[in-house]
Every structure is written in C-alpha cells, then in structure tokens.
N, C-alpha and C positions, 0 to 999 in steps of 0.2 A: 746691376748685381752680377757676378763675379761666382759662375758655378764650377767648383772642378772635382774631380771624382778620382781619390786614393784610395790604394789599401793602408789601410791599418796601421798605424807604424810611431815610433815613439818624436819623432819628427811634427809630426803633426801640435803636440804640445796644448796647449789651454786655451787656444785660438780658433778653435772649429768646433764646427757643429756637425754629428754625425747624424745622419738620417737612416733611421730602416722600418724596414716593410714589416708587418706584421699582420697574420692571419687571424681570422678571428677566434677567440680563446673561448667559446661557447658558453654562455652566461645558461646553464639550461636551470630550468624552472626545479629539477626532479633532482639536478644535486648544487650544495652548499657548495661545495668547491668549484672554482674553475678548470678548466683545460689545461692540465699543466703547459707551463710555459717553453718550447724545444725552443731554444737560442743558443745553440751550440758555442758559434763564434765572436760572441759577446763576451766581453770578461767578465770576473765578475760582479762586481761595484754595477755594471751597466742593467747587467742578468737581474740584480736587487731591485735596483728603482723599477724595472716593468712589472718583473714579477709582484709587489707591492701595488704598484695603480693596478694593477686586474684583479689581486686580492680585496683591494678596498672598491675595486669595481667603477672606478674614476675614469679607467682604459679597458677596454675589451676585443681590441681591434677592428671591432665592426666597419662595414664598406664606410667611406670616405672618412671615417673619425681619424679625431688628432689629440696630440698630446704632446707638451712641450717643455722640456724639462730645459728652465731656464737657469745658467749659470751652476749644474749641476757638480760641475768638475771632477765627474767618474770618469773611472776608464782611459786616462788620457785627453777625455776632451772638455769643453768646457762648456757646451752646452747637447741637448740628444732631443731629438726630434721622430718619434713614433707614429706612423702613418699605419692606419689600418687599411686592410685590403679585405676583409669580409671573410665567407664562408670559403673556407680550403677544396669543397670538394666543388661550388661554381667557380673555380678560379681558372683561367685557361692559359697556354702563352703568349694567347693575343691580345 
C-alpha cells in the first residue's frame, strides 16, 4: 500500500481518498442537536456528507470510530474516509 500525504488541490482529481480527523461531535443526552460540525477547510460538498452522518447520528466521531464514504466523489475526491478521535478536551499532542 502506497501512502502519500498532500495538500488539497485540484490535481489530485477522482482518484484519492482523503482522510480527516474528527473530534467527537457530542451526542449529549439533554439536546436533540449535535455539536455543530467546525470543518472549516473542508469544502463544501465534503462539510454535507459529515455534517449529515452526525445528524443521522451514523458518525459522531467518537475515539477509534469510522466512517467511510465510498465512491462519494465530493470535494474533488472520490472517496473520504472520517476517523474519529473522541473527546476534544482529552485530546493531547501526544
């Protein structure tokens, strides 16, 4: 397997699979909405599809969850891969 790590960029084309981190969007018990979604650098075709799986509650970002949007062909890519990373405030640099 063949990993390489770019910015952004319309080169990249329908051939790649982007991956990003996501913190967890707080599913809390006391409200019906979730955590709004901050993905600033996401365009927004990409912004849609997560913001959607957290609303349908399918992705929350919780520690090691996944979500795999197969053949999605937002954004410029062509498929997007959302890894959660859990609670924002245990989160560390290490």
């Amino acid at each position: 397997m063949k990993l390489s790590l770019s910015k952004p960029s319309k080169e990249l084309g329908l051939q790649s699979t982007l991956v990003v981190f996501v913190p967890s969007q707080g599913d809390s018990p006391k409200s019906k909405k979730p955590t709004p979604l901050a993905i600033s650098d996401l365009n927004v075709e990409l912004a849609q599809l997560l913001h959607d799986a957290i609303a349908e509650k399918s992705f929350l970002g919780s520690e090691k969850e996944v979500c795999f949007f197969r053949s999605c062909k937002a954004g410029g890519v062509k498929n997007l891969l959302a890894i959660g990373l859990g609670d924002k405030a245990k989160m560390s640099p290490e």
